[in-house]
C-alpha positions in Angstrom: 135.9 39.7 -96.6 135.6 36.4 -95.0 134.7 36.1 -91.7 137.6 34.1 -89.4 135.9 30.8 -88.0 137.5 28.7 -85.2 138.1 25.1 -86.2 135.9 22.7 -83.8 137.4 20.4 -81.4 137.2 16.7 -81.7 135.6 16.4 -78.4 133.3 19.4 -76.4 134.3 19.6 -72.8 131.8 21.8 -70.4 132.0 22.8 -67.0 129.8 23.2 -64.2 131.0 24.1 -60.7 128.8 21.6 -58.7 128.0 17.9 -59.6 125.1 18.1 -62.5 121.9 15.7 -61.8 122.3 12.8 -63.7 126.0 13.4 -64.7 126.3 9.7 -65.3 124.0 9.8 -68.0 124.9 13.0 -69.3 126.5 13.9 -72.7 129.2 16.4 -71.2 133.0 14.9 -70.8 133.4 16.0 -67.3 132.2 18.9 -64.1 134.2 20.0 -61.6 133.6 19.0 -57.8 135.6 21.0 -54.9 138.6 21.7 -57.5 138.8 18.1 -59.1 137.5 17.5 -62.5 135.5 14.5 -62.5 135.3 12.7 -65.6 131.7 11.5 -66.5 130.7 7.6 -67.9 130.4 9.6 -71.2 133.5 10.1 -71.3 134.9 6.9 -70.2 132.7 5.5 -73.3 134.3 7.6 -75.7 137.7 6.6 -74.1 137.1 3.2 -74.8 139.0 1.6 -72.1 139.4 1.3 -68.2 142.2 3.8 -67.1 142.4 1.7 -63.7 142.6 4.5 -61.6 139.1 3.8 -59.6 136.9 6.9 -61.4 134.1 7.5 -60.0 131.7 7.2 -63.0 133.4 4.0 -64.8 131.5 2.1 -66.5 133.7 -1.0 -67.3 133.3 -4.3 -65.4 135.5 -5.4 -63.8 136.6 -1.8 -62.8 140.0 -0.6 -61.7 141.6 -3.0 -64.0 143.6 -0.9 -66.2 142.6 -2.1 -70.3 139.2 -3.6 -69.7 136.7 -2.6 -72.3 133.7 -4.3 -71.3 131.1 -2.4 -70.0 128.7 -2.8 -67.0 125.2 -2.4 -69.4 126.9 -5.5 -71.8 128.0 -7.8 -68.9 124.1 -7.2 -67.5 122.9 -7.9 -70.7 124.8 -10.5 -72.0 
C-alpha cells in the first residue's frame, strides 16, 4: 500500500511569535509581532512589486509607491 503524501506548497510560510534576529535577511515569508503578521523583505522579493502600503521590511526604492520594482540593493549599486 502506498503511503498518502501531502502535495508541497508553492511557497513555505513559518511563524515565530516575537520578531526573529535578522528577519530582514531571513529566508522565512513572514513572523508575527503583537497579533500582526509582518511580512519579511523575502517576501517582498518573491512578490516582485511594491504593494504601497508602507511595510515595514520593503525593499523597493522609492517605497510606498504602489508597482515599483526596483529594489534598494540595485539603486545602491547601480
Amino acid at each position: 500500500m502506498k503511503e498518502h503524501q501531502e502535495p508541497e506548497s508553492k511557497t513555505t510560510r513559518t511563524t515565530s511569535r516575537s520578531r526573529p534576529a535578522g528577519a530582514e535577511q531571513s529566508t522565512q515569508d513572514y513572523y508575527l509581532e503583537n497579533g500582526f503578521l509582518v511580512f519579511t523583505a523575502a517576501y517582498h522579493l518573491k512578490r516582485g512589486i511594491c504593494c504601497g502600503s508602507g511595510c515595514r521590511h520593503c525593499p523597493f526604492e522609492p517605497k510606498n509607491i504602489a508597482g515599483t520594482k526596483t529594489t534598494a540593493l540595485k539603486r545602491k549599486t547601480a
